[in-house]
CHARMM-style PDB file with segment names, atoms N, HN, CA, C and O in Angstrom:
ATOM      1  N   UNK     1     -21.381 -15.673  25.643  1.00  0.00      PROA
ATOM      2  CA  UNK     1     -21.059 -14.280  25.854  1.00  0.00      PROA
ATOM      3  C   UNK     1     -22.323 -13.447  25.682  1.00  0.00      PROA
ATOM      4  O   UNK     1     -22.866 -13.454  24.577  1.00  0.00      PROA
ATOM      5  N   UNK     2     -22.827 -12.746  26.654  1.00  0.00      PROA
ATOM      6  HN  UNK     2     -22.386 -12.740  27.552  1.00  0.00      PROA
ATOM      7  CA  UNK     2     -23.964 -11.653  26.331  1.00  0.00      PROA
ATOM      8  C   UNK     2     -23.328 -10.204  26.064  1.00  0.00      PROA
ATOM      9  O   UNK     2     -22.381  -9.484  26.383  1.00  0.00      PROA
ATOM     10  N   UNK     3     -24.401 -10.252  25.321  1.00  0.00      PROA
ATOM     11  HN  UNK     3     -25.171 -10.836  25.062  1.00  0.00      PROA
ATOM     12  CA  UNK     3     -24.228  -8.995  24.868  1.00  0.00      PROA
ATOM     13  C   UNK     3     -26.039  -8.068  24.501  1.00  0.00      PROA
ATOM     14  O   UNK     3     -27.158  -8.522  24.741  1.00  0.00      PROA
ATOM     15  N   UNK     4     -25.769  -7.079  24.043  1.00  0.00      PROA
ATOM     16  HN  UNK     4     -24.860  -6.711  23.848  1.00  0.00      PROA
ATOM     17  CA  UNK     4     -27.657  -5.989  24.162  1.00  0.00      PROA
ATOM     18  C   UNK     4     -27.565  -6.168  22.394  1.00  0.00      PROA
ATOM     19  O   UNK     4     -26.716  -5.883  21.550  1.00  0.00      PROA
ATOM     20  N   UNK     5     -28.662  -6.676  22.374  1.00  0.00      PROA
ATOM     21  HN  UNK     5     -29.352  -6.907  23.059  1.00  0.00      PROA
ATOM     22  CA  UNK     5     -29.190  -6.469  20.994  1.00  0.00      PROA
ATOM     23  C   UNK     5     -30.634  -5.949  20.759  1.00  0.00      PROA
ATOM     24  O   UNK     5     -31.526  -5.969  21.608  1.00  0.00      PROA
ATOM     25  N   UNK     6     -30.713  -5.608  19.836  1.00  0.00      PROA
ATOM     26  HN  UNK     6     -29.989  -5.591  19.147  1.00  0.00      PROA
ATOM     27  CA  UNK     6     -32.108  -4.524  19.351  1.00  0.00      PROA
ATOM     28  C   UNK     6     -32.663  -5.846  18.329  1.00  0.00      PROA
ATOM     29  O   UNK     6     -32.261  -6.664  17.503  1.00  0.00      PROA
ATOM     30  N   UNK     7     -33.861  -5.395  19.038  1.00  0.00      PROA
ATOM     31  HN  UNK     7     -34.188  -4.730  19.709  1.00  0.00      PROA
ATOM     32  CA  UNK     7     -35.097  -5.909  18.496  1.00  0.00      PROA
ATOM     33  C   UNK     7     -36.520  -5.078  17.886  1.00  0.00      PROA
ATOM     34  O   UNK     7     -36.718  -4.053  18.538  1.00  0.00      PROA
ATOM     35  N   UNK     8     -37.280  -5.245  17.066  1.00  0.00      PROA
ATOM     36  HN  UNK     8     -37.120  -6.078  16.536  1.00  0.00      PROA
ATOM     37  CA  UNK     8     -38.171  -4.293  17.043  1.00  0.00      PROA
ATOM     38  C   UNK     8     -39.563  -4.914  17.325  1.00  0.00      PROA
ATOM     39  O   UNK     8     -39.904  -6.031  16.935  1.00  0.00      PROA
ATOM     40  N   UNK     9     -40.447  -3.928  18.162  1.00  0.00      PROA
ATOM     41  HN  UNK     9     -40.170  -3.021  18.479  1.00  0.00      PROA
ATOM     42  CA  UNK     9     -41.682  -4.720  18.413  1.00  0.00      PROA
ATOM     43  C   UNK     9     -42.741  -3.942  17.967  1.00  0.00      PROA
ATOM     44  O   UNK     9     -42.356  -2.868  17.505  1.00  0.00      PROA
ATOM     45  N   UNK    10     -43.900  -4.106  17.946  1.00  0.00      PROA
ATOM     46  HN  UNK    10     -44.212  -4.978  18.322  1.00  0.00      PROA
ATOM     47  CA  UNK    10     -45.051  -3.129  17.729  1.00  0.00      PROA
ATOM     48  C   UNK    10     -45.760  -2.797  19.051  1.00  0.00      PROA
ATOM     49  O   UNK    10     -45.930  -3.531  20.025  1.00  0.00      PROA
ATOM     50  N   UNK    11     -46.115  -1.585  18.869  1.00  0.00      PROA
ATOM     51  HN  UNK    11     -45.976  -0.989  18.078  1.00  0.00      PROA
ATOM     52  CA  UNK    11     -46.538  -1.302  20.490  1.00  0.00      PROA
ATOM     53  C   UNK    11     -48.450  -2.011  20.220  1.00  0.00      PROA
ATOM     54  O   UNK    11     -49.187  -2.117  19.240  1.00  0.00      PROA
ATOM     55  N   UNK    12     -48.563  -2.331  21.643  1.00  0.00      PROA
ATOM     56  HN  UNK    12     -47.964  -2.245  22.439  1.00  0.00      PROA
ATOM     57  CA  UNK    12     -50.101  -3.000  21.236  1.00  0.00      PROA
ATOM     58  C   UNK    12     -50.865  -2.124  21.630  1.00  0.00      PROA
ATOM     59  O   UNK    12     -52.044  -2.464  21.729  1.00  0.00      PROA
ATOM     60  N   UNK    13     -50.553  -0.895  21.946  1.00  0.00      PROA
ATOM     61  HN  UNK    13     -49.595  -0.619  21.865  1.00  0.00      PROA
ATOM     62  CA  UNK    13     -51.691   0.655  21.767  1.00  0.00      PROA
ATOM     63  C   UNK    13     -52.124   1.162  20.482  1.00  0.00      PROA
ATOM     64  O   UNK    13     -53.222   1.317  19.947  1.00  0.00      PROA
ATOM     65  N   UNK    14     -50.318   1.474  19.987  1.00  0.00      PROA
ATOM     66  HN  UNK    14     -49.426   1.348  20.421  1.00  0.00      PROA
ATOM     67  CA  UNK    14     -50.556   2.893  18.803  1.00  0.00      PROA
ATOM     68  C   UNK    14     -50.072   2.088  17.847  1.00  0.00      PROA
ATOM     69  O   UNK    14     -50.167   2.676  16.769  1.00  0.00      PROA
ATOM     70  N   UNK    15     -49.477   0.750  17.696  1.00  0.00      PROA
ATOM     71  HN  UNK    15     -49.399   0.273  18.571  1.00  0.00      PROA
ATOM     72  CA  UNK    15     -49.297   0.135  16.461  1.00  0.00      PROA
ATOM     73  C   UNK    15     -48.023   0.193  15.801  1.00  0.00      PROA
ATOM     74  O   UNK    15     -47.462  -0.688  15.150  1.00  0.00      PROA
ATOM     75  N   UNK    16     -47.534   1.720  16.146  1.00  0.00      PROA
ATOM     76  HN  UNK    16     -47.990   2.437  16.675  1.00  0.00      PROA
ATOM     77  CA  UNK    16     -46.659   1.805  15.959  1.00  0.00      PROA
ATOM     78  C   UNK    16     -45.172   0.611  15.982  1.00  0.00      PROA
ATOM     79  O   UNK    16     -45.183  -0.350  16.751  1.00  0.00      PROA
ATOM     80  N   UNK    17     -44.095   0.853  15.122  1.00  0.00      PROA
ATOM     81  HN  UNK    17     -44.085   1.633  14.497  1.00  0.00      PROA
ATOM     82  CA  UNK    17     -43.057  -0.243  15.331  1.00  0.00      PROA
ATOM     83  C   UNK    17     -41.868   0.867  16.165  1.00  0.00      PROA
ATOM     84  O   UNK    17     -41.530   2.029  15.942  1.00  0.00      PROA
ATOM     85  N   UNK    18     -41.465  -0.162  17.216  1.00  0.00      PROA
ATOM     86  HN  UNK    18     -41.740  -1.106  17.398  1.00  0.00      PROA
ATOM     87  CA  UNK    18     -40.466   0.633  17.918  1.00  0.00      PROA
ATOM     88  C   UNK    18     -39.017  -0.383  17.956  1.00  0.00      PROA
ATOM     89  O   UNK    18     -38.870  -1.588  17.754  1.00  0.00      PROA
ATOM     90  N   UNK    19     -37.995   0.782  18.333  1.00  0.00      PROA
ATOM     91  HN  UNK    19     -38.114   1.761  18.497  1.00  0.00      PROA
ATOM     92  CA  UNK    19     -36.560  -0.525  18.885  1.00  0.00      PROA
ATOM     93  C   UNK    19     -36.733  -0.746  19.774  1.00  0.00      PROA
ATOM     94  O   UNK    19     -37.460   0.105  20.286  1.00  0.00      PROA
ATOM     95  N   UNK    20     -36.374  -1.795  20.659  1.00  0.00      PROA
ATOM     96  HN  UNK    20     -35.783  -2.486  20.243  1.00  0.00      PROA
ATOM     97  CA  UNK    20     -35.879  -2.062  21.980  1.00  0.00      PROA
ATOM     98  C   UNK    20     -34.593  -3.062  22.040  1.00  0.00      PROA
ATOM     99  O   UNK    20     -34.169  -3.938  21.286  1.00  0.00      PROA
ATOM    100  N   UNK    21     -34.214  -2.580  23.157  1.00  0.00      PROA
ATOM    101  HN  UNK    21     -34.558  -1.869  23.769  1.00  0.00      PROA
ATOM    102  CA  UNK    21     -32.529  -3.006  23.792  1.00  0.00      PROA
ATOM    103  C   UNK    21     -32.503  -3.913  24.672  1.00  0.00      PROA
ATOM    104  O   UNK    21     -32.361  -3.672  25.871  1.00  0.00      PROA
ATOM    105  N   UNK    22     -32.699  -5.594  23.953  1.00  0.00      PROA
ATOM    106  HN  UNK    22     -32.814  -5.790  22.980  1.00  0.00      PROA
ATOM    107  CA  UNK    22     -32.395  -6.838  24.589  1.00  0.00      PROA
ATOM    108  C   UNK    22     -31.240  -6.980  25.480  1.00  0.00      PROA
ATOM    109  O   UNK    22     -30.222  -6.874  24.797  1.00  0.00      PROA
ATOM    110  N   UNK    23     -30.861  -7.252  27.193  1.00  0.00      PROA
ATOM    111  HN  UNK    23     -31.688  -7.339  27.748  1.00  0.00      PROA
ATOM    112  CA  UNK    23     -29.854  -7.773  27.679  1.00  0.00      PROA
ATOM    113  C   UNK    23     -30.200  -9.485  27.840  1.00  0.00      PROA
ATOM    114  O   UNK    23     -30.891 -10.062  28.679  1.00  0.00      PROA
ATOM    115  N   UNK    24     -29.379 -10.047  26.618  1.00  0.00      PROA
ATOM    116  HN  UNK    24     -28.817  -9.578  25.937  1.00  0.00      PROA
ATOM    117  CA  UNK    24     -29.570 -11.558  26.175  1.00  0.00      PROA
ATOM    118  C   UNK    24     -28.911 -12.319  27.685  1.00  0.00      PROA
ATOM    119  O   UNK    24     -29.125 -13.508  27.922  1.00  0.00      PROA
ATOM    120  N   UNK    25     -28.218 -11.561  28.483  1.00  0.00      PROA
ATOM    121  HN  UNK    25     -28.045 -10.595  28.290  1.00  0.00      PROA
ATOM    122  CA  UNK    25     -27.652 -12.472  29.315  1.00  0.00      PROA
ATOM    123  C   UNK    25     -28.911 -12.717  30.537  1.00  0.00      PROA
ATOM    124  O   UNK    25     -28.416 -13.385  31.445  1.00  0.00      PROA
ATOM    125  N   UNK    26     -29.645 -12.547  30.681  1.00  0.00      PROA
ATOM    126  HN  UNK    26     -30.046 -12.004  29.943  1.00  0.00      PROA
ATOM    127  CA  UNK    26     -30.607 -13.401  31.327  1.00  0.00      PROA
ATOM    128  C   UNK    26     -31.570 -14.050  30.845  1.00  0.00      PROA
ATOM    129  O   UNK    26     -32.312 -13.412  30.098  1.00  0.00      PROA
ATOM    130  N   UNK    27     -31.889 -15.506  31.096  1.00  0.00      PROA
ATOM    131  HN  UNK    27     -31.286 -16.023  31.703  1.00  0.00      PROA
ATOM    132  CA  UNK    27     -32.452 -16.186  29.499  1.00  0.00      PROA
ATOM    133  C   UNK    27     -33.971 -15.692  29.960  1.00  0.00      PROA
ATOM    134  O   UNK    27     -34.549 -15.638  28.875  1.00  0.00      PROA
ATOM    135  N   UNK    28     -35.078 -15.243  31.127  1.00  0.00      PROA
ATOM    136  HN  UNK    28     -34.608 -15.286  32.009  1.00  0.00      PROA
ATOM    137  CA  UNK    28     -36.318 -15.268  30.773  1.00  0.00      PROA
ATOM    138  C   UNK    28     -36.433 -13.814  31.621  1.00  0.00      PROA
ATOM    139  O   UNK    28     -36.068 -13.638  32.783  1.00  0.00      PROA
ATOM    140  N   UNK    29     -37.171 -12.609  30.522  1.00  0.00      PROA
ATOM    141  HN  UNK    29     -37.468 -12.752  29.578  1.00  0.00      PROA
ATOM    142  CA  UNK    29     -37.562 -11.379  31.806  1.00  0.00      PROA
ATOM    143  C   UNK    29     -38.780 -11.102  31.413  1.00  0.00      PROA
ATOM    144  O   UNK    29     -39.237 -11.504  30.343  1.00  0.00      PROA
ATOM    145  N   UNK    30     -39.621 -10.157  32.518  1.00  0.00      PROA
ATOM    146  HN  UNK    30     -39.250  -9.831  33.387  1.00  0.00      PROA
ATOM    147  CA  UNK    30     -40.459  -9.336  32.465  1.00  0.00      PROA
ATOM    148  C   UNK    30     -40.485  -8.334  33.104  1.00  0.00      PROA
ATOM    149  O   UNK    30     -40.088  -8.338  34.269  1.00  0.00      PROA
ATOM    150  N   UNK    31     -41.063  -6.969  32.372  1.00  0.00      PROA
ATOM    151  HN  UNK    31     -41.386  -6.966  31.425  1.00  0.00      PROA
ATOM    152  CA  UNK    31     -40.725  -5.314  32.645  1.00  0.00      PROA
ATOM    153  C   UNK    31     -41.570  -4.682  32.251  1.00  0.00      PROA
ATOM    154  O   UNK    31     -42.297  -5.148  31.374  1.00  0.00      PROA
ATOM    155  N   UNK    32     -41.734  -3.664  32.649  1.00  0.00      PROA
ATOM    156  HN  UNK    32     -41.143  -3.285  33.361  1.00  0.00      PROA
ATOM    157  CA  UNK    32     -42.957  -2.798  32.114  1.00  0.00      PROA
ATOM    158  C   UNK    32     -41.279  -1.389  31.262  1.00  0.00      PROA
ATOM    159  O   UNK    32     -40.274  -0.951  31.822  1.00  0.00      PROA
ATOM    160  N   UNK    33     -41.758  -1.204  29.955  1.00  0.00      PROA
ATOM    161  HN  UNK    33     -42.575  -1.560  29.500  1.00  0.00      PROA
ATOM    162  CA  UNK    33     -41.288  -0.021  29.375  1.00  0.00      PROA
ATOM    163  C   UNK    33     -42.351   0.835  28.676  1.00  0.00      PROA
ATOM    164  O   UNK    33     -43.112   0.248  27.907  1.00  0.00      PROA
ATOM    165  N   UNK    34     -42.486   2.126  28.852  1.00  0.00      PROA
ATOM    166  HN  UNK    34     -41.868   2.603  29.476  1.00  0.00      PROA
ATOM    167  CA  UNK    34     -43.164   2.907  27.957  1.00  0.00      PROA
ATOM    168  C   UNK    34     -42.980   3.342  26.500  1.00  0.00      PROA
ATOM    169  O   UNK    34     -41.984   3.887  26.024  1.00  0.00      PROA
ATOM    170  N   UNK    35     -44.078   3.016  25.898  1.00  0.00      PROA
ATOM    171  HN  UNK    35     -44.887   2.573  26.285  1.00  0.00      PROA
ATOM    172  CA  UNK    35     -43.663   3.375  24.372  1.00  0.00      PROA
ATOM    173  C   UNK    35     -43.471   4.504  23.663  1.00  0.00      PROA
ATOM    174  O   UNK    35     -44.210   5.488  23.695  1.00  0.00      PROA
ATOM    175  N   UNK    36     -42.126   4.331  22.785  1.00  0.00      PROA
ATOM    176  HN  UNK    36     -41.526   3.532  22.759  1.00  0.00      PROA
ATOM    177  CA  UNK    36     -41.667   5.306  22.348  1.00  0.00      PROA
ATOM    178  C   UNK    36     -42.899   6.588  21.885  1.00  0.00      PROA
ATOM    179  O   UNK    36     -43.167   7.716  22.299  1.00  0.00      PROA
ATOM    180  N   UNK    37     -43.225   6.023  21.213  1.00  0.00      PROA
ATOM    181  HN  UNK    37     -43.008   5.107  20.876  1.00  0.00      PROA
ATOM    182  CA  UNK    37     -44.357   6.880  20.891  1.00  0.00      PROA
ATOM    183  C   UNK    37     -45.631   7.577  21.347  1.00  0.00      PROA
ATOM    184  O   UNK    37     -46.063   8.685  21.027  1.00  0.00      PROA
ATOM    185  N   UNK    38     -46.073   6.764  22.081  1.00  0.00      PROA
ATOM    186  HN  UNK    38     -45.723   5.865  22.342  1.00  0.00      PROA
ATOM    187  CA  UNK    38     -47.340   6.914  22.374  1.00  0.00      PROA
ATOM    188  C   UNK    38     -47.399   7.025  24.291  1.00  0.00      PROA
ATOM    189  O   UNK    38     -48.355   7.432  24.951  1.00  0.00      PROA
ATOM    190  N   UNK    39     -46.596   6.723  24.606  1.00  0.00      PROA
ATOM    191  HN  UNK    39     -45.819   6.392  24.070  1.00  0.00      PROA
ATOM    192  CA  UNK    39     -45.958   7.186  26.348  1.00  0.00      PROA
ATOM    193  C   UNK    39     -46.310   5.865  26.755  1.00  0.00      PROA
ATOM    194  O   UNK    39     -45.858   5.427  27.813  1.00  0.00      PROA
ATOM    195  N   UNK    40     -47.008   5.231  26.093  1.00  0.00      PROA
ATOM    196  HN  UNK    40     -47.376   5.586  25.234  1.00  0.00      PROA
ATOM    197  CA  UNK    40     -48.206   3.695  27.364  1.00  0.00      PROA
ATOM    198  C   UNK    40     -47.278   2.753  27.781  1.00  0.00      PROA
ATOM    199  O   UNK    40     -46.276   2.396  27.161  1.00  0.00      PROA
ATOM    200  N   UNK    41     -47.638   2.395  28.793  1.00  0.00      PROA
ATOM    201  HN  UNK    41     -48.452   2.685  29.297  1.00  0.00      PROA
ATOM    202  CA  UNK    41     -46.929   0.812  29.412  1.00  0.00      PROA
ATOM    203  C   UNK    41     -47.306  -0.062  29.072  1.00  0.00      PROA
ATOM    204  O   UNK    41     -48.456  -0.435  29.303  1.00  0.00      PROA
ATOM    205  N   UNK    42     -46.227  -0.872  28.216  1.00  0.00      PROA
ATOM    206  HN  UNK    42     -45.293  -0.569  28.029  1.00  0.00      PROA
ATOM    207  CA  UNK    42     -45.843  -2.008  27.565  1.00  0.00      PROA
ATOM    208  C   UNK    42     -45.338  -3.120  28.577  1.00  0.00      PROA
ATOM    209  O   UNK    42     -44.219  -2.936  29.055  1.00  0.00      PROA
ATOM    210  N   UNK    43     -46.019  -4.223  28.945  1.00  0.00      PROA
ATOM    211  HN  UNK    43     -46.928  -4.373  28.556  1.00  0.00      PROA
ATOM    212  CA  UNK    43     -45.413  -5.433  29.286  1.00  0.00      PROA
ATOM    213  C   UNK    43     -44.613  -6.377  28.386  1.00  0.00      PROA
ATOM    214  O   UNK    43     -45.053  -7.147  27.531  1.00  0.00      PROA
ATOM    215  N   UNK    44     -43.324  -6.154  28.762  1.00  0.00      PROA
ATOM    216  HN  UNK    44     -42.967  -5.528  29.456  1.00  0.00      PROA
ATOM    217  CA  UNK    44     -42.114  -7.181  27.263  1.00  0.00      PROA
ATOM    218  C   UNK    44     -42.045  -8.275  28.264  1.00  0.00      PROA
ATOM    219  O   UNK    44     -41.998  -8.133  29.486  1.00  0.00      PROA
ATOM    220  N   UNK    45     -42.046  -9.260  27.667  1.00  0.00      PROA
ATOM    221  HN  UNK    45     -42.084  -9.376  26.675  1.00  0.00      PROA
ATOM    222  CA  UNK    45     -41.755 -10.777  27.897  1.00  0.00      PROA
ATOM    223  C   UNK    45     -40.389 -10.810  27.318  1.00  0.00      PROA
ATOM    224  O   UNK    45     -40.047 -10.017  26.441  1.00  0.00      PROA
ATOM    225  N   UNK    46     -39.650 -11.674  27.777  1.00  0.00      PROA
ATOM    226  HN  UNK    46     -39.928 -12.319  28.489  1.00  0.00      PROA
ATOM    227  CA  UNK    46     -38.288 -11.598  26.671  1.00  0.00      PROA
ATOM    228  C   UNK    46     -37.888 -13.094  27.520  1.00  0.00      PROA
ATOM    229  O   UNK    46     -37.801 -13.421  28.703  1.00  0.00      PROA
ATOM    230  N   UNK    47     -37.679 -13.874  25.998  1.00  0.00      PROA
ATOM    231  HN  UNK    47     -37.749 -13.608  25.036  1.00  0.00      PROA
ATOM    232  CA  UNK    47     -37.180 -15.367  26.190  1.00  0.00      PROA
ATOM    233  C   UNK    47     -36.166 -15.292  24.943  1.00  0.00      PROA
ATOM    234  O   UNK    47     -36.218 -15.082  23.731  1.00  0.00      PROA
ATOM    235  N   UNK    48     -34.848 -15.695  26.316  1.00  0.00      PROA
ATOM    236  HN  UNK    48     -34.806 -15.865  27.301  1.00  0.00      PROA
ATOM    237  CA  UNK    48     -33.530 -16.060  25.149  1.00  0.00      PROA
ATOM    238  C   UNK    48     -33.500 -17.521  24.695  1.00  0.00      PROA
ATOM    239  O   UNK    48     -33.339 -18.190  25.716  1.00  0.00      PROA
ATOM    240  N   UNK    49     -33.594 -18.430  23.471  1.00  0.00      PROA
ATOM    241  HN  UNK    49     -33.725 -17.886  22.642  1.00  0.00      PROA
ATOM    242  CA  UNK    49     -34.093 -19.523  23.401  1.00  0.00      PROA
ATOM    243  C   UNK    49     -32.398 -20.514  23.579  1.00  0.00      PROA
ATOM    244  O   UNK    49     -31.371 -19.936  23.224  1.00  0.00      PROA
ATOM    245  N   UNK    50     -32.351 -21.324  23.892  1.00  0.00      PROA
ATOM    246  HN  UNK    50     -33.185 -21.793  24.181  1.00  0.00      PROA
ATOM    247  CA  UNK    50     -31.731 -22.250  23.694  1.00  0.00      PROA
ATOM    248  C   UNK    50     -30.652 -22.479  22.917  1.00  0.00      PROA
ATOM    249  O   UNK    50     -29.656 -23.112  23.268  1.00  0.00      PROA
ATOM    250  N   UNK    51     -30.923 -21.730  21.356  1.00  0.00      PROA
ATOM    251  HN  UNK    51     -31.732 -21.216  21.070  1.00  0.00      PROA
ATOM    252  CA  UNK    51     -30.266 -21.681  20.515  1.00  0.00      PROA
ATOM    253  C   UNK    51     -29.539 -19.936  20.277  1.00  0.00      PROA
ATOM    254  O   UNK    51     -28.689 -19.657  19.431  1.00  0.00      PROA
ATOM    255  N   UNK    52     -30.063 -19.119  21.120  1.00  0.00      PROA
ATOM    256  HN  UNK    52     -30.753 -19.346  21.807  1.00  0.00      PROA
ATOM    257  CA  UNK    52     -29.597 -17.620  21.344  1.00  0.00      PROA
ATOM    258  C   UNK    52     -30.426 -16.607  20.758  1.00  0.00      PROA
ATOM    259  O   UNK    52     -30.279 -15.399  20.946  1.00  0.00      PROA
ATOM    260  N   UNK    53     -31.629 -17.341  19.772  1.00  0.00      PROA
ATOM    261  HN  UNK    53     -31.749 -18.322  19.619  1.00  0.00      PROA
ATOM    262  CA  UNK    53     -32.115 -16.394  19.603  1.00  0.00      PROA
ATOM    263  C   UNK    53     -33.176 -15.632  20.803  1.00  0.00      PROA
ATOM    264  O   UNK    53     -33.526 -16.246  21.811  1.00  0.00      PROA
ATOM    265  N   UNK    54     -33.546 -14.426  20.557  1.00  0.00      PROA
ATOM    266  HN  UNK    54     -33.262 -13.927  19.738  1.00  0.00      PROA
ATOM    267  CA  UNK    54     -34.047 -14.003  21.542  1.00  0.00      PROA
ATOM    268  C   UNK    54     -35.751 -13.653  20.592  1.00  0.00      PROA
ATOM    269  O   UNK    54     -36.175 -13.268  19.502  1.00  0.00      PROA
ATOM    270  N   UNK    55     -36.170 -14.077  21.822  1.00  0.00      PROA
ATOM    271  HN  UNK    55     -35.826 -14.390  22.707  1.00  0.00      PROA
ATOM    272  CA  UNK    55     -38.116 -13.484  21.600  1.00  0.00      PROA
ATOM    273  C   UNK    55     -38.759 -12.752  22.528  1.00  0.00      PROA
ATOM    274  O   UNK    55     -39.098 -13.038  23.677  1.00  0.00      PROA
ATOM    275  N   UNK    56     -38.922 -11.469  21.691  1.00  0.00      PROA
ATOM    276  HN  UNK    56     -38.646 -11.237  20.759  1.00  0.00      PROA
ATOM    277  CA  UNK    56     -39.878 -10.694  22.706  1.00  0.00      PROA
ATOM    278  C   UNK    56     -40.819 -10.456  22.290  1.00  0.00      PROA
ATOM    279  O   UNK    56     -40.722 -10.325  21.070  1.00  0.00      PROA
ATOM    280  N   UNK    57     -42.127 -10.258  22.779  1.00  0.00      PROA
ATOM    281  HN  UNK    57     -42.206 -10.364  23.770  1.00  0.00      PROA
ATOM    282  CA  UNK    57     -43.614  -9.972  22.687  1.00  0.00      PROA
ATOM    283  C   UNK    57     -43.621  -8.778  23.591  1.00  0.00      PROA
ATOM    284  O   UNK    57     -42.793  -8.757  24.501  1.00  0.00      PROA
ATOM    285  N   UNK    58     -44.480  -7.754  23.445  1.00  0.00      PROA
ATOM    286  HN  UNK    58     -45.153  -7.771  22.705  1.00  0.00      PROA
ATOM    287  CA  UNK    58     -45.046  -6.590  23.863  1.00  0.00      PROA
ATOM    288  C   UNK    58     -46.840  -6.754  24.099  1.00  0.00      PROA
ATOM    289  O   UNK    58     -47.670  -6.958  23.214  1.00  0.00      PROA
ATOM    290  N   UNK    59     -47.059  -6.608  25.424  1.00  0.00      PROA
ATOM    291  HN  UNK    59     -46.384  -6.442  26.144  1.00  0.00      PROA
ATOM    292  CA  UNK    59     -48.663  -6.529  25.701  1.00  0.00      PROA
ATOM    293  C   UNK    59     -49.244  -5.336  26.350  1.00  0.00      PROA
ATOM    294  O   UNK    59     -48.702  -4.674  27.235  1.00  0.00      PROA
ATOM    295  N   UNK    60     -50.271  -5.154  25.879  1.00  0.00      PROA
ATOM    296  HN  UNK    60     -50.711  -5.692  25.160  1.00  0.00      PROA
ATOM    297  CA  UNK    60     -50.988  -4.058  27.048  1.00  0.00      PROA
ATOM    298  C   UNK    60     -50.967  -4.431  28.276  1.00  0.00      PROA
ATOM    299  O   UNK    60     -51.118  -5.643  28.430  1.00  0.00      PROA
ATOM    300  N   UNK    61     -50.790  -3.615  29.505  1.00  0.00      PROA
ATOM    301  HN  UNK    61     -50.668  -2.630  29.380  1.00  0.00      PROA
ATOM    302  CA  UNK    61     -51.296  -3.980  30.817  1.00  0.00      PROA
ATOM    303  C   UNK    61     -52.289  -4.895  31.321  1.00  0.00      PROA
ATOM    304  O   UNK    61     -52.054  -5.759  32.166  1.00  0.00      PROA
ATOM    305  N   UNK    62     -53.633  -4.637  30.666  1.00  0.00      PROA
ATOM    306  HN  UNK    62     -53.824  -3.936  29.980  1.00  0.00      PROA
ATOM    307  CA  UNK    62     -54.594  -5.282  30.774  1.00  0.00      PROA
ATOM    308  C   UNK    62     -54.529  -6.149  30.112  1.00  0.00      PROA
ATOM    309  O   UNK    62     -55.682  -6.372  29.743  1.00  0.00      PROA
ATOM    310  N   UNK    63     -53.627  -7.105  29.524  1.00  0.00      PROA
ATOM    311  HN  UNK    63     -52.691  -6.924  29.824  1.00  0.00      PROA
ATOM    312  CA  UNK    63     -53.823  -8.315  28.635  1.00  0.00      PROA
ATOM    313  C   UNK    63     -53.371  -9.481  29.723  1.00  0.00      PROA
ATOM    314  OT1 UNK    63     -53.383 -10.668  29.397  1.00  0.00      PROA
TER     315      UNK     63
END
């Protein structure tokens, strides 16, 4: 069953820690979202694992 769960990441600009709103029902994405804070575009990776947990990483553009 999917369902949106919150995760928190650090933005890799301002450092800052932000929420973001996992949709677990697709097991692998990539998206550009802007950070809460600091406006910049964030590349999230998001891997739902096997076992349901979910992993996301946040990168700069240029990474």
């Amino acid at each position: 069953m999917s369902e949106i769960v919150e995760r928190f990441i650090h933005c890799p600009y301002c450092g800052e820690s932000i929420s973001v709103m996992i949709d677990d029902s697709v097991t692998d994405q990539q998206y550009t979202e802007d950070c809460q804070v600091c406006c910049r575009p964030m590349v999230m990776d998001v891997a739902v694992e096997p076992d349901g947990s979910v992993r996301v990483r946040a990168r700069s553009e240029n990474e």
